[in-house]
One Martini backbone bead per residue (centre of mass of N, CA, C, O) as a GRO file, in nm:
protein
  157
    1UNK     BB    1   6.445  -1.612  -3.988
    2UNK     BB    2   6.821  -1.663  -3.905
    3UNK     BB    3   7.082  -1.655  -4.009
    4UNK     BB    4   7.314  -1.585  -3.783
    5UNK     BB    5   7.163  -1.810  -3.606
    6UNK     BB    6   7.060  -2.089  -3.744
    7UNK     BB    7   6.743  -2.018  -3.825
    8UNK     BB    8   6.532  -2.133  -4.062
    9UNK     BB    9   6.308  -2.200  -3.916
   10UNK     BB   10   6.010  -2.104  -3.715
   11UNK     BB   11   5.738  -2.306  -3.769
   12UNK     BB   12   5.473  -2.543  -3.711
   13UNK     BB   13   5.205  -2.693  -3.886
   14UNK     BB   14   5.254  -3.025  -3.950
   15UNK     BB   15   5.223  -3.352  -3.742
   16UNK     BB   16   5.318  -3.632  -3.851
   17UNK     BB   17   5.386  -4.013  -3.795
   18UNK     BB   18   5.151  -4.144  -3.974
   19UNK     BB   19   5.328  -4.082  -4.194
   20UNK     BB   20   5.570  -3.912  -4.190
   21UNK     BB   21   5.569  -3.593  -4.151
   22UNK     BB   22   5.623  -3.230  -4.229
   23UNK     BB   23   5.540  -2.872  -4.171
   24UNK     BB   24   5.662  -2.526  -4.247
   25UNK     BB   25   5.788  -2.251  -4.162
   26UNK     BB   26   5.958  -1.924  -4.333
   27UNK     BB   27   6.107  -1.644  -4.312
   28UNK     BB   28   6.299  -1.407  -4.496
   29UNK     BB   29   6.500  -1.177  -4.457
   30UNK     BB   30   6.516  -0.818  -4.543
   31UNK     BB   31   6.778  -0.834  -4.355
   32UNK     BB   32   7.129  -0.950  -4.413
   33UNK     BB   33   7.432  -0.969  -4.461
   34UNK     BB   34   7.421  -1.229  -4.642
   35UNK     BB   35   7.225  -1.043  -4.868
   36UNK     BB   36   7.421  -0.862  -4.929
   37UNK     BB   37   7.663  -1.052  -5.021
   38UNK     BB   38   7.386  -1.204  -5.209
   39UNK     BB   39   7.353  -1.014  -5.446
   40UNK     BB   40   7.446  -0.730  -5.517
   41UNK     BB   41   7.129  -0.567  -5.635
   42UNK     BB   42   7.069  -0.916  -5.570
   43UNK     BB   43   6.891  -1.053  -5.309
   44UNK     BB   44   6.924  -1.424  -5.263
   45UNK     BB   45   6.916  -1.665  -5.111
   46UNK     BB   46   7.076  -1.908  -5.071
   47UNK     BB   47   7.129  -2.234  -5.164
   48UNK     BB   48   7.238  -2.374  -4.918
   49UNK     BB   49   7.007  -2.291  -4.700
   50UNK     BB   50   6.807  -2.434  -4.858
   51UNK     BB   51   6.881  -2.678  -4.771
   52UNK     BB   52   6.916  -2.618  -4.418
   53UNK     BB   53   6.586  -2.617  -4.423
   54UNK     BB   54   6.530  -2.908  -4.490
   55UNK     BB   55   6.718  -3.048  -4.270
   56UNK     BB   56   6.577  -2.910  -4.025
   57UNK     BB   57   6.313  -3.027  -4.078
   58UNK     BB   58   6.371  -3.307  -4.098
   59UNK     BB   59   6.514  -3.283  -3.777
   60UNK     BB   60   6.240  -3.260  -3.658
   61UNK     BB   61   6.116  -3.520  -3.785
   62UNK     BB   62   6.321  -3.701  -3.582
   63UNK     BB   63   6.300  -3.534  -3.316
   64UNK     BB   64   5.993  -3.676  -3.253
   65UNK     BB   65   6.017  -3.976  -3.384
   66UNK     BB   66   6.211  -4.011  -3.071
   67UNK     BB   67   6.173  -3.786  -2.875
   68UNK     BB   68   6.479  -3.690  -2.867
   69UNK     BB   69   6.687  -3.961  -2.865
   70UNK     BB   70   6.823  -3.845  -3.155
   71UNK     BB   71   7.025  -3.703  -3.334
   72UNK     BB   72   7.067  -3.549  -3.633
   73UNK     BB   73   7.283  -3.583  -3.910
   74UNK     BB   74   7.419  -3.448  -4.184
   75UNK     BB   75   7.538  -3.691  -4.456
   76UNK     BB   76   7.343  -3.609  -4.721
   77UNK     BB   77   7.319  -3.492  -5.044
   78UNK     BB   78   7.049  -3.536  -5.286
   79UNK     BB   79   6.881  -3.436  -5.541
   80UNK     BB   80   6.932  -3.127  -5.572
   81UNK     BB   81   6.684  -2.857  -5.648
   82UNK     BB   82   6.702  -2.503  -5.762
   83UNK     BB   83   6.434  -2.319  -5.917
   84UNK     BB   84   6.456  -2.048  -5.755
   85UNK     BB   85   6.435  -1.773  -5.635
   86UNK     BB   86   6.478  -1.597  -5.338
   87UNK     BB   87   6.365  -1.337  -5.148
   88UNK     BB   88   6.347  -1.096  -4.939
   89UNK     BB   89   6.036  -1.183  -4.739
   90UNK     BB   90   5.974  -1.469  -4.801
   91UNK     BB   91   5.719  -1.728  -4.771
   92UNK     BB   92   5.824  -2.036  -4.665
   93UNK     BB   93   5.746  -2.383  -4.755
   94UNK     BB   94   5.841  -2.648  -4.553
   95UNK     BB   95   5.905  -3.012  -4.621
   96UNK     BB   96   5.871  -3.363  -4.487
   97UNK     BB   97   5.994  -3.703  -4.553
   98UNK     BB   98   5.978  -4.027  -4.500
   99UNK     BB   99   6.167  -4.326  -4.635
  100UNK     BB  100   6.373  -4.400  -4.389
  101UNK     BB  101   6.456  -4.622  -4.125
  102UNK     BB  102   6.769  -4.739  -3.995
  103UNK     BB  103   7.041  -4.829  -3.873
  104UNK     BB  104   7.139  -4.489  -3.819
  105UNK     BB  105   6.942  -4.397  -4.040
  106UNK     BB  106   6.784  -4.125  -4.259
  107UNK     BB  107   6.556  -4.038  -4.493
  108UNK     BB  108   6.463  -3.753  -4.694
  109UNK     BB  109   6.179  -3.558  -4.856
  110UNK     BB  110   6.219  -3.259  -4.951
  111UNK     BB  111   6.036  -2.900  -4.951
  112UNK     BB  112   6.035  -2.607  -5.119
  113UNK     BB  113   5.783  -2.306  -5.106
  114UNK     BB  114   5.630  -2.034  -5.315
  115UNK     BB  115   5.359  -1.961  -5.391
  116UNK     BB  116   5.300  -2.305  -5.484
  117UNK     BB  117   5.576  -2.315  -5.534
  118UNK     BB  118   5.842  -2.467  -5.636
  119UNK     BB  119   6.212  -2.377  -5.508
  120UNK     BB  120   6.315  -2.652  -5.345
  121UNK     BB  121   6.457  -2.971  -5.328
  122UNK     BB  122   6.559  -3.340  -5.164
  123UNK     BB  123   6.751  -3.567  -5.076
  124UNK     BB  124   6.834  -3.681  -4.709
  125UNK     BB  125   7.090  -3.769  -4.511
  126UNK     BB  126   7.112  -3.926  -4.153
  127UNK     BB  127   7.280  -3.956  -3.900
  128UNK     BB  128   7.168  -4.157  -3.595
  129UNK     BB  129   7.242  -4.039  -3.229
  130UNK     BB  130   7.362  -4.041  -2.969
  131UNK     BB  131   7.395  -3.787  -2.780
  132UNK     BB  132   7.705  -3.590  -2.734
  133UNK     BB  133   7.569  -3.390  -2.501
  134UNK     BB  134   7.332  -3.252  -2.270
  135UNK     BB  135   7.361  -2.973  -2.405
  136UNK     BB  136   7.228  -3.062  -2.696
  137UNK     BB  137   6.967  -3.215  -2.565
  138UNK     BB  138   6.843  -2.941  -2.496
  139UNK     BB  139   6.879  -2.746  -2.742
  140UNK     BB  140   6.688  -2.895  -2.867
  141UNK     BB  141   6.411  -2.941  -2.716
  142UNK     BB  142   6.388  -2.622  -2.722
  143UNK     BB  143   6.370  -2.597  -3.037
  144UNK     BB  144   6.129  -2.729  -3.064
  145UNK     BB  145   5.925  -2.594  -2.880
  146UNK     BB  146   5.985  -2.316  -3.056
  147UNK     BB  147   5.817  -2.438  -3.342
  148UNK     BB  148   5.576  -2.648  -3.218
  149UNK     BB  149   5.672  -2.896  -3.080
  150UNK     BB  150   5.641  -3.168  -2.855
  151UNK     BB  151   5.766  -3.217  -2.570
  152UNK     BB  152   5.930  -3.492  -2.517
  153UNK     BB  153   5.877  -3.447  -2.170
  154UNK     BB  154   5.573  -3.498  -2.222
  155UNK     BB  155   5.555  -3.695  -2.466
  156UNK     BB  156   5.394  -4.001  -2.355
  157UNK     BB  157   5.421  -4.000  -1.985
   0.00000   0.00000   0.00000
């Protein structure tokens, strides 16, 4: 994970198509300024972060999906539970799976693990558009690539 440039996944364990599901991991960092004021003496992952690190694993599994042809952008979030604090270092299992897809919306139904113990889940939901930039989908294409995900100009080609 890097906070500063919100990359909270670093890398994909396993994509199912069908059932559609994603499994990723992410290492929290040991410093960041983030961390540093949040908060002094007891420093601990923000919330809001851990939504948003279910939301990146969410938004790779649908474009996989999609082979990267819709944006997936968060457009709400539901039931969301932070169950436990995050310390720095922490290694987690970031999970999601789809509940349903179409007329260009996606929810999806996410769940962060450490230590086999669920420390934050929630349902997402995704407005899902043609990319509105084609340097957007470069930059989404190469990070899929970058976390282990299939090359989609590869991928059934």
């Amino acid at each position: 994970m890097d906070f500063e440039s919100f990359r909270l996944v670093d890398a994909l364990d396993e994509l199912s198509l069908s059932p559609a599901r994603i499994a990723m991991r992410g290492r929290v960092p040991e410093r960041s300024t983030i961390l540093d004021a949040h908060f002094p003496g007891h420093p601990i992952m923000p919330g809001v972060l851990m939504v948003e690190a279910m939301a990146q694993a969410s938004g790779y599994l649908l474009l996989a999906l999609t082979r990267a042809g819709r944006m997936p952008f968060l457009a709400e979030v539901r039931e969301a539970k932070l169950r436990a604090f995050v310390p720095p270092g922490a290694e987690l299992a970031i999970a999601a799976e789809l509940e349903h897809e179409g007329s260009g919306y996606a929810v999806t139904r996410a769940s962060i693990a450490r230590d086999g113990r669920r420390v934050a889940e929630a349902e997402l939901r995704f407005r899902t558009v043609p990319f509105p930039a084609p340097e957007l989908a470069a930059q989404m294409r190469a990070a899929m690539v970058r976390v282990g995900l299939p090359d989609p100009a590869e991928a059934g080609a």
